[in-house]
N, C-alpha and C positions, 0 to 999 in steps of 0.2 A: 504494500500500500504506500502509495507517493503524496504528497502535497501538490496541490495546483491550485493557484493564484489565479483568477479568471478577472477580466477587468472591463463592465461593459458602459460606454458612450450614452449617452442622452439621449441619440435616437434610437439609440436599442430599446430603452424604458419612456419609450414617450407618452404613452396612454397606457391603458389597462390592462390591453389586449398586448402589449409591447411587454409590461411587465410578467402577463404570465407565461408570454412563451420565451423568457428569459427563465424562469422560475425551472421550466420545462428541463431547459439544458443543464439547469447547474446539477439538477435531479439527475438527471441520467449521467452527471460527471459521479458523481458519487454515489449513485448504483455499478456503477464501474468498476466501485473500490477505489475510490480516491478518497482521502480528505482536502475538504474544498474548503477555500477563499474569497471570498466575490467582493470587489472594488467595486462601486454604481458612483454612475455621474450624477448629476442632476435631471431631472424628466425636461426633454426638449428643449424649451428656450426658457428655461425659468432664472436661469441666471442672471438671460440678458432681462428679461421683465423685472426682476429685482432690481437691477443696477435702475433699469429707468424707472422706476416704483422709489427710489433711494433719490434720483434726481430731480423729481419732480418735489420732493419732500423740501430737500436743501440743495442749492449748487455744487457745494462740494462737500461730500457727504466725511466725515471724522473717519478715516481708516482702520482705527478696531470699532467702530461699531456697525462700518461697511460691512470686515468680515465676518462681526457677527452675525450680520443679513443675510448673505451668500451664503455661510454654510445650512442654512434651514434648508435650499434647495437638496444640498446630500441625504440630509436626513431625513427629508419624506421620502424621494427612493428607496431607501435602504430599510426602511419600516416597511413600506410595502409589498416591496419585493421581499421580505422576512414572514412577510404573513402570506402570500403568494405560495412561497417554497410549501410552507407550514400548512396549506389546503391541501400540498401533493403529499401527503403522511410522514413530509421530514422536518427534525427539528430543524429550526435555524435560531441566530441572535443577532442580532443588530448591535453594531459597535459605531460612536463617532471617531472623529481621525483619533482625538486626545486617549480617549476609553482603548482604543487597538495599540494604544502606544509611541502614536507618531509622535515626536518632539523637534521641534524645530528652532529656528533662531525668533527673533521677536519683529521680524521686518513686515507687517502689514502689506496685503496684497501679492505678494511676492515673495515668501518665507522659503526657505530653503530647508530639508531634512537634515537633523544634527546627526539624529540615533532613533531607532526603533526598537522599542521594548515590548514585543508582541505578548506577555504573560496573559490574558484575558483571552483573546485566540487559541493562544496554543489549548488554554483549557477545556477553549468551544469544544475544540478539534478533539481531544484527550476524550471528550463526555461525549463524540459521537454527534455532536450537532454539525453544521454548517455555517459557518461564520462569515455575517455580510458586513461589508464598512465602510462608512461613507468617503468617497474619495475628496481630494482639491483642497484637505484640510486637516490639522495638524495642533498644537497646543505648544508656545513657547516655554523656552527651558527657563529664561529667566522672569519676563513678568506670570506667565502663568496664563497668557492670555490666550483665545484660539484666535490661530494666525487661516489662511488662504497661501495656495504657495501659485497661483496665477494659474492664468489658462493652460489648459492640460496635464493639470496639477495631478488628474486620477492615474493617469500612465507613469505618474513618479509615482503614487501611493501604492500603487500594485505593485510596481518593481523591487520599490523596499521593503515591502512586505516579504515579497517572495524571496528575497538575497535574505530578510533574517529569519525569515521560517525554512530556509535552508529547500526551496519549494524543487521540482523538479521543470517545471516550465511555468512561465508566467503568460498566458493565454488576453490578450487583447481583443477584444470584440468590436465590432462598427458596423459601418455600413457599406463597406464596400469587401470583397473577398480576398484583401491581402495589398501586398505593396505592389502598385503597378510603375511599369517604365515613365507613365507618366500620368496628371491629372485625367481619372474616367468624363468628369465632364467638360475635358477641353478635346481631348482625344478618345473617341470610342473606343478606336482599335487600339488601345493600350494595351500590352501584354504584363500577366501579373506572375509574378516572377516567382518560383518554387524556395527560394532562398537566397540573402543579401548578406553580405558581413556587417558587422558593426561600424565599420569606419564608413563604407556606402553610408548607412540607413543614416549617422550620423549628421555627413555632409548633407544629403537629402534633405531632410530635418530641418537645418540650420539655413537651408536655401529655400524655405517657404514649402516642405512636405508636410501637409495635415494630419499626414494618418497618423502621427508619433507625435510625441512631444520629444523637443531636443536633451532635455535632462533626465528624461526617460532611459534615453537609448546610454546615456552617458553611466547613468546606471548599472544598468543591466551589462555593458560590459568593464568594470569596473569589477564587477562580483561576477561576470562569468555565467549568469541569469539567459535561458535561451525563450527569446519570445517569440511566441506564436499569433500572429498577426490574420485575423479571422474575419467573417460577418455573423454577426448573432442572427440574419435572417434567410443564412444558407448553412446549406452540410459541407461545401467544400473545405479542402485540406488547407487552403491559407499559404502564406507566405513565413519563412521560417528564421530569424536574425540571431546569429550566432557567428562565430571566429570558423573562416573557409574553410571546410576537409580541406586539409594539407595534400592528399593521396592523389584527389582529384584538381588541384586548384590550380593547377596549371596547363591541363587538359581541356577545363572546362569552364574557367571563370569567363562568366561576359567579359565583354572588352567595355560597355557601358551598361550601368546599372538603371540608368534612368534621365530623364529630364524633368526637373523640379522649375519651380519659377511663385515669385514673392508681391504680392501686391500692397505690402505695408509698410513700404520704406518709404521716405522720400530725402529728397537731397540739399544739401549746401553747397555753395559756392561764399569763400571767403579771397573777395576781387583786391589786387594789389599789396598783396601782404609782403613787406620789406625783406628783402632775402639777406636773414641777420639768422646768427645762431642764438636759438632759444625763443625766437617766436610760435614756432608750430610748437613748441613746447607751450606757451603759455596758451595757445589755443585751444589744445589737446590737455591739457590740465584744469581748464576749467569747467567743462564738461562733463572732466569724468568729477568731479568733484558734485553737480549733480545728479549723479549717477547713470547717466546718459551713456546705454551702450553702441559702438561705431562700426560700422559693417565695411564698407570698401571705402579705401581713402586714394584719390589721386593729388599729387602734387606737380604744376606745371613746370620747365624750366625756365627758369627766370630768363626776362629781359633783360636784353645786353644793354640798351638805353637807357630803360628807368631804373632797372636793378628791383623790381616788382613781380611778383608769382600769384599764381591762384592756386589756394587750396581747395577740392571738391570734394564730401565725402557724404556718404548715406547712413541711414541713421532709423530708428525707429519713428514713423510717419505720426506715432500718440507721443516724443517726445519732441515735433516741430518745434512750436511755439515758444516750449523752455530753453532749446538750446541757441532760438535764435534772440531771446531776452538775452541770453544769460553773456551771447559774443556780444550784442550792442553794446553792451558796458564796458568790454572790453578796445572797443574803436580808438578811442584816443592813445589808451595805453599802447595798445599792438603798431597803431597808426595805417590797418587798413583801407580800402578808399570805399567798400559797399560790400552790403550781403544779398544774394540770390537765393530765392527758396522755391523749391519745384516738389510740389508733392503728387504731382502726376505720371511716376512712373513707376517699371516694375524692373524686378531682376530674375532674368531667366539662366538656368546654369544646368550644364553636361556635366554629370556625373559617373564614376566608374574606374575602378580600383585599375583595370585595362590599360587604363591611360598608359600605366608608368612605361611599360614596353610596346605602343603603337605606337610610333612617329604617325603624322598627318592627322591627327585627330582633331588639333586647332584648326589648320587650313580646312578644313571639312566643316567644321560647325559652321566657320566665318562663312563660309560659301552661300552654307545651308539660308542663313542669315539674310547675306546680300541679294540671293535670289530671291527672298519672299519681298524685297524691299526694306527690309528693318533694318534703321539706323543705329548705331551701337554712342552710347555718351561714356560710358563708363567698362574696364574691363578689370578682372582679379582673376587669380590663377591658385590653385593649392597644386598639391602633389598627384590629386586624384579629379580635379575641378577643375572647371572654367566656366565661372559666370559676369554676366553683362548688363547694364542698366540700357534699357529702351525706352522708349515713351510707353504709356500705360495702355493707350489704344493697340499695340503692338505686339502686347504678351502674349495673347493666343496663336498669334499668325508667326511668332518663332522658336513658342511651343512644339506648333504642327510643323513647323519647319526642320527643327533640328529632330525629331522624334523620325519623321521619314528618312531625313537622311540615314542616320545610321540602323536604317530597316530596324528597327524595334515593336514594330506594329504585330499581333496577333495572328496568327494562322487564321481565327474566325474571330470573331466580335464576339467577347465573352465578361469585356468591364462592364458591370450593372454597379450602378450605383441604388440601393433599392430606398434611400430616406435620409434628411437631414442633411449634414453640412461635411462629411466624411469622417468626424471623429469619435 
């Protein structure tokens, strides 16, 4: 008998009928002889109706008493779906994040997991029940308060749970049947891929892929955790995230794992900045000082006449407004001449572990690119990447563009996306 960690999405449990044929499967996991886990989001959009329920009250609602608003959405899933199990003749319990032992730091909206003390679970488990718990939330170590650890906080909840219940796979449910080469609703013919490495699903992730949360993946390979990446409204086998068979990994890995692409960035331009050492310093310092995270940064080469550069860099599109407060103040001191702000576009990026040993793999995206007409403003490179900023009208057309090129498309048309927002 194994542990398995199950973790299901908001449109898994959207209605009643969402929640009993949730209820359905976790049964038949542990008629299997499993002891089961089950992480539940929030039921469909109740998050987001809370947050607008919370703004309509105040403008800007106090950050622990936000997330003591958000977490109620867990916790009616997780009662429900406890009483749900509990009509199919098994026991279940219901745990909030705090009660399952999640412990986090004290940072409102955005908490990160310290430590996990599952003792209350493990007991579920000991006595034969089924233990469900609400995910996206957690109880700080030092005020004591219940914290939110942000969107897609449940695919951390479930991962850490399963690295300290020692679980044997941590089971991800949604709406769609696994990780595809690219979005099902930009590209049909996406092909859904049998198995990704960590360092893929990672990059992925981190380049605008919904199906995972990026601290998720960071997780689970961190401890070694193999997730199984599902739809709770099919039987198919899913997509498998795990460290490459070695035996087979050079016979058989893709050369590209996918094409990802980001619609919630948007960009600065900081015009004529003095080409002195220690300015992009004090730019890049102030920022991060409001915590403001930086996705691709270009730097121009200075003009030989004025001795003047442009900095460009992209940035989370919900921290615009602060970061472009936060450089005005900055003007005189740095001695820039103006700031540029474009929140109109996206970032679309070729992924695939491949890369390292194809040559021509850039010259082919670009191609792919120029053919559809998409214009590039921005480019960054990793070891296993190459992604690019375009205008925002753009994304889908070099989505479908680079996704043909490198023939990743389906034998048959098999991506259904069957409800919701993919997560």
């Amino acid at each position: 008998m194994g542990v398995v960690v199950q973790k299901y999405g908001g449109s898994s449990v959207a209605d009643a009928e969402g929640v009993k044929r949730v209820a359905q499967r976790i049964v038949d996991a542990k008629r299997a002889g499993n002891d089961v886990v089950v992480v539940v989001s929030a039921m469909g959009d109740t998050t987001d109706e809370l947050i607008d329920l919370a703004e309509q009250v105040t403008p800007l609602p106090p950050p622990r008493e936000l997330d003591m608003l958000l977490t109620a959405g867990e916790r009616i899933s997780m009662a429900l779906l406890a009483m749900a199990v509990g009509n199919l003749g098994h026991e279940a319990r219901s745990f909030t994040g705090s009660q399952a032992g999640v412990i986090t730091d004290s940072v409102h909206g955005k908490a990160k997991i310290i430590d996990v003390t599952p003792g209350r679970i493990q007991r579920a488990l000991d006595e034969g029940a089924i233990a469900i718990v609400a995910g996206f939330q957690g109880v700080s170590q030092d005020t004591k308060d219940i914290t939110t650890l942000g969107r897609g906080g449940s695919d951390t909840t479930a991962v850490a749970l399963a690295a300290a219940l020692e679980a044997d796979v941590c089971e991800i449910y949604s709406d769609v049947d696994g990780v595809f080469t690219a979005d099902p609703r930009i590209v049909p013919t996406a092909r859904r891929r049998d198995r990704i490495s960590y360092e893929e699903m990672l990059e992925m992730a981190a380049c605008g892929a919904k199906i995972l949360h990026l601290r998720c993946v960071e997780y689970a390979r961190r401890y070694q955790i193999p997730i199984h990446v599902r739809s709770s409204f099919s039987k198919l086998t899913g997509t498998w995230i795990a460290e490459p068979e070695q035996e087979s990994e050079d016979m058989e890995q893709a050369i590209i794992a996918g094409v990802a692409h980001d619609r919630s960035e948007a960009k600065i331009t900081v015009v004529g900045v003095p080409d002195k050492v220690g300015e992009a310093a004090r730019i890049f310092e102030a920022l991060a000082e409001t915590g403001i995270n930086l996705d691709m940064i270009v730097q121009n080469v200075s003009a030989a006449a004025t001795n003047l550069t442009d900095i460009s860099f992209t940035l989370p599109r919900a921290d615009g407004q602060t970061a472009m407060a936060t450089l005005a103040k900055l003007k005189t001191v740095v001695g820039f001449d103006s700031l540029l702000y474009d929140d109109q576009i996206g970032k679309v990026s070729l992924i695939g572990a491949g890369m390292r040993s194809h040559p021509g793999i850039t010259a082919k995206f670009f191609t792919a690119l120029a053919s559809a007409g998409v214009n590039i403003e921005m480019i960054s490179t990793s070891e296993i990447r190459i992604s690019v900023i375009v205008d925002e009208s753009q994304v889908n057309d070099a989505v479908a563009a680079a996704h043909a090129a490198f023939e990743l498309d389906a034998d048959q048309v098999e991506a259904v996306v069957y409800g919701g927002t993919g997560r």
